[in-house]
Every structure is written in structure tokens, then in C-alpha cells.
C-alpha positions, 0 to 999 in steps of 0.5 A: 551556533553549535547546535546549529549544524545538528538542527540543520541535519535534522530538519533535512533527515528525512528527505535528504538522509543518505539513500532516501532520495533514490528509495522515494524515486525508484518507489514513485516510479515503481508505484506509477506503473502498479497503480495504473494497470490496477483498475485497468487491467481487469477493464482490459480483461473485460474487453477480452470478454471476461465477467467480474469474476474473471475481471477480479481475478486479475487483482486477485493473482496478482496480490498472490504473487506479490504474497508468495514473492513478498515471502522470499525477499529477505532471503533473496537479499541475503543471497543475492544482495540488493543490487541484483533483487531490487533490479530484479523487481523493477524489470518485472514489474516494468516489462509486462504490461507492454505485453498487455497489447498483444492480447486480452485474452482472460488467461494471458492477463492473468499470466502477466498480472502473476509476473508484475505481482513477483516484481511487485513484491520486491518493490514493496518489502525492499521499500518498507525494509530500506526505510528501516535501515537508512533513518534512526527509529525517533524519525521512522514515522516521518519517513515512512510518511515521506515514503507512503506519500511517494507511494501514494502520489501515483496512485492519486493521480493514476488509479483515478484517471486511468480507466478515463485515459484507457477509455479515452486516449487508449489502451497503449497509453496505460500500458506505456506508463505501466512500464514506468518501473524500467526507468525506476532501475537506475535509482534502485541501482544507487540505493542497493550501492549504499545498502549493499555497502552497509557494515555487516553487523548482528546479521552475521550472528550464528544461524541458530539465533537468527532463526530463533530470533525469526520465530519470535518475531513474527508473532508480534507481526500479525496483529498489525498484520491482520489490522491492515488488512481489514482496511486493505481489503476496502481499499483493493475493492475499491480501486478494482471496481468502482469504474464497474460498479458506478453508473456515473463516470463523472461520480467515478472519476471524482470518488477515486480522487478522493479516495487516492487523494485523501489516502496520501495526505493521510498516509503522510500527515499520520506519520508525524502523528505517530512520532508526537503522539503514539499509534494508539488514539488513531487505530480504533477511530480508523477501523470505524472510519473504514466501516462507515466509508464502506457501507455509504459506499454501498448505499451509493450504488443499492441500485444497479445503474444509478449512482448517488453521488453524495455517499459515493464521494463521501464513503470512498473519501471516508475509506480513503483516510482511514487506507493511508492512516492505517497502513502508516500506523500499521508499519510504525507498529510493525517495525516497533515490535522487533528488533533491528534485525528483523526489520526485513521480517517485519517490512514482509509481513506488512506487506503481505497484509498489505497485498493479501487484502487488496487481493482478497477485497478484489476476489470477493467483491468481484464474486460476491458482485456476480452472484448479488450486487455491489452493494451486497459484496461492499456490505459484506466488506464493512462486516469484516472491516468491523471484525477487525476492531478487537485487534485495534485495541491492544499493542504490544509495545509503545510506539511513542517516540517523543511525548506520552500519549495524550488522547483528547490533544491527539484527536485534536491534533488530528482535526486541526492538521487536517484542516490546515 
């Protein structure tokens, strides 16, 4: 009867653990309005005359942005708090696409992506950071499985069914939900009073070790950095180009569902893998995943107007798991290679491979399309997926929170929770 009470509060942590509630709400609200203007507004770029180049463009300044806020969000926790930066976020990333309706026009597209990818910003590295800070480490795979699923929901059923709502209710339509971020204030509002109120600890130590504690941080931050961003850069292409780079609607419609679908039940089944069993059995078989998603992907449409609907379902399914696995395990290994205090670092420099990738996937494969094909710029994707599997083979420091890490019960794991 004593244990009870404990047994209780631990099944309820990562739902119910104080402040996770508003994080998830203000994170699905949030999401929904990144994920239905991603494939839409370049659509709504292309129907202003642009070509794919600029129609990539449109993603591709927007990651920027979101890169180039990312990086100052920590600061501008530490100076403004999270009241006024997380209100801050959402506001920016709420109000500019119902702007989207006064024009199509290529550059002002490109201005109000460059406005929702500071809002952006902010949404993600205030997620991931708040994470860190309201659930204990033996729990944080759990919670960020929790968290990437209401990142994840969204875009299962906004990034896939947009274009068709764009192309079917109307533009307004998309533009509308695409402010959903506004109603996402008054969540944010309730997290930032717990954070804000949380007792200042080793933040407050001299500005000489926290620099120095900085510089020794962000060292250990690349490897899942870049790993991630192999995979983000499928994933960016991906969701960017498959209503452009598909002849059939049909196919589109149903690949883009596998792909968000699959993307959050990993996303959220990986972490529970990660607290059992550690990051590492997972990493490489997600890279290979990622190659072999792509080049299927990029037989599917080998031949301009057609589409094989087999590979192309099969392939963005393949991209889809190894996109959600991924940017868990990635995370998990991000915020085990610092220390608690540099938590806010580690949930930026995530980000930034997050975002970086999707932007690049969108510029390069919207290039590399103009000047030879979709199936040329997707094979050109799978090389550099590949080149990311070095990176895949070492960690720094143990992931493991319950269990030594068993390969083959691992991999087993994996199969059975799937099918289950």
C-alpha cells in the first residue's frame, strides 16, 4: 500500500507531470499551423507563377529563419523570460498566413515564410528545452515520445490532406487553420508561469563557467546534430514535393499519410525503446531505412508524369520511420551529452539539424528538379542520407536508463511493438 501512491505518480509522469499538458497543447497548436502551410505555400507560390525553384524557395527560407532564430532563443529566455518569448513565438508564427491571402506573389511568400520561421523557432527550442526541464532524465525518452507525437499528429493529418484541401475547399481554408499557433498563446501563457517560476539554480553561476561550459557542450551536440539532419533532409523533400513530384493524386494523397502517419507512431514508440534499451541498436538500421526509402521513392517517379504507386507508398512509408525514430533518438542523445544546464543549448542545436535539413531537402531537391528530375535530386537525397552512417556508429555517452543494452532483444522489441 505505500508503494502505491509512487506507482501511481509514475504512471501518470509523463502526461500529467506539471506543465506537460499546456507544453503538448501549445506544441499540437502550434505544429498544426507549421504543417499545413508546408506543402501549401509553395502550391500558393506556384500559383502566383513561380517554378520549383522558387516553390522550394519557399521552405528553404523558411528553415532559415527558423536556423538564425533557433540560435537566439536561449538568450532570449534568459533576458526576456518565457512569458514574453514563447507569446512571442506563436504570434509569429499565427498571424502570417492569413496574410497569405492578399497575394501570391513569389517575394511576399517568401517574406511571410522568413516571419513564421522566427515564430517557428521559438516554438521548437522552447518544446524541446521544456521537455528537459519538467520530466527527470530515467523518463525523458517517454516524454519526448509523448511530445514528438503531438508534433507528429498534426502533421499526419495536415501535411497530407492540404494540398487536397487547398486544391478542393480553397486556399482560405489552409490559411485559416494556419493560424491555429493565436489559440496556442494562452497554453503557452500557463507553461511559461511554471518555467518562469522555477527556482534559479546553477543558472545563476559566474558568466565565466557558463561560457566555458557552453563551448563544451556544443561539441558533443554535432554528431546527433548532423545524423539528423540526413534524415530531415528526406523528410523536408519529401513533404515539400510529393504533390509536384507525383502524377497521381490518389498515390500522393495516401504516401503522405504513410509518411506523417508512420513518422509519429515511431517517433512516439521509439521513445520507450530509447529508456529499455539505449540509442544505439536503432541508429544505423534508421540511416539504412532512410536510403532505401528514398531511392524507391525515386524509382516511383523515374518517369515524369507517372507514378508507380507501389514504391512510392512503400518508399515515403520506409522515409516516414526512420524520420520519427530518428529525431527521438537524436534528441534522447542530444540531451544525454550535457549536462542540466546546458539543456537549452542541446534543445538548440537539435533544432537547428532539425530545421537546417528540412530546408536544404526542400532547396536542393527543388534545384536539382529544375535543371534534371525528381528522381535524379531524390537519388542525390539517398547518397547523402548514406554518408550519414559513419556518424551513426559511435556515441558519446550511454543512453541507457534501465537495462544494458541487448542488440538482437532490441531489434526483436522493435518488430513485436510495431506489430502490435
Amino acid at each position: 500500500m505505500r508503494n502505491a501512491p509512487a506507482n501511481s505518480a509514475a504512471r501518470e509522469t509523463v502526461w500529467n507531470a506539471p506543465g506537460m499538458p499546456a507544453l503538448l497543447l501549445l506544441t499540437a497548436t502550434g505544429f498544426a499551423g507549421f504543417a499545413v502551410l508546408l506543402p501549401t505555400a509553395p502550391l500558393w507560390a506556384v500559383h502566383g507563377g513561380a517554378d520549383a525553384a522558387g516553390a522550394g524557395s519557399v521552405n528553404a527560407v523558411l528553415m532559415l529563419c527558423t536556423v538564425l532564430a533557433q540560435s537566439l532563443v536561449p538568450t532570449a529566455i534568459r533576458r526576456l523570460g518565457w512569458r514574453t518569448t514563447l507569446a512571442c513565438g506563436m504570434v509569429l508564427l499565427g498571424v502570417p498566413p492569413l496574410l497569405h491571402l492578399l497575394t501570391a506573389q513569389l517575394g511576399v511568400v517568401l517574406a511571410l515564410a522568413a516571419v513564421r520561421g522566427l515564430g517557428f523557432g521559438v516554438l521548437t527550442v522552447c518544446g524541446a528545452g521544456a521537455v528537459a526541464e519538467l520530466v527527470e532524465p530515467a523518463r525523458r525518452g517517454q516524454a519526448i515520445g509523448a511530445y514528438g507525437l503531438a508534433i507528429a499528429g498534426p502533421q499526419f493529418i495536415l501535411v497530407s490532406t492540404a494540398p487536397w484541401a487547398a486544391q478542393n475547399l480553397g486556399f482560405g481554408v489552409v490559411f485559416a487553420i494556419g493560424a491555429l499557433p493565436l489559440i496556442g498563446v494562452a497554453p503557452a501563457l500557463r507553461l511559461a508561469r511554471r518555467l518562469d517560476a522555477r527556482p534559479a539554480g546553477s543558472e545563476d553561476a559566474p558568466r565565466q563557467d557558463a561560457v566555458r561550459d557552453k563551448r563544451a557542450a556544443y561539441l558533443p551536440l554535432l554528431r546527433p546534430m548532423l545524423l539528423l539532419l540526413g534524415v530531415t533532409t528526406a523528410g523536408g523533400a519529401l513533404i515539400t514535393f510529393a504533390p509536384q513530384m507525383s502524377g497521381d493524386p490518389t498515390a500522393t494523397l495516401a504516401g503522405l499519410l504513410l509518411l506523417t502517419g508512420t513518422a509519429a507512431f515511431s517517433r512516439w514508440r521509439f521513445g520507450a525503446l530509447a529508456d529499455r534499451y539505449g540509442t544505439g541498436p536503432f541508429r544505423r538500421p534508421l540511416v539504412i531505412v532512410t536510403t532505401t526509402g528514398l531511392i524507391l521513392t525515386a524509382w516511383a517517379v523515374a518517369t515524369p508524369g507517372t507514378t508507380a504507386p507501389v514504391p512510392l507508398l512503400a518508399g515515403m512509408a520506409l522515409v516516414g520511420v526512420s524520420y520519427g525514430g530518428l529525431q527521438n533518438l537524436t534528441l534522447v542523445d542530444a540531451f544525454a551529452a550535457v549536462d542540466n544546464r546546458s539543456s537549452g543549448i542541446a534543445s538548440a542545436v537539435w533544432n537547428v539539424g532539425f530545421d537546417a535539413g528540412t530546408g536544404l531537402g526542400a532547396l536542393l531537391v527543388g534545384y536539382l528538379a529544375t535543371g534534371a528530375s525528381f528522381s535524379v535530386a531524390l537519388m542525390v537525397m539517398a547518397a547523402l542520407s548514406l554518408a550519414t552512417l559513419p556518424l551513426a556508429f559511435t556515441a558519446r555517452r550511454s543512453t541507457v536508463t534501465r537495462r544494458p543494452t541487448d542488440r538482437r532483444r532490441a531489434v526483436w522489441y522493435t518488430i513485436t511493438s510495431w506489430l502490435m
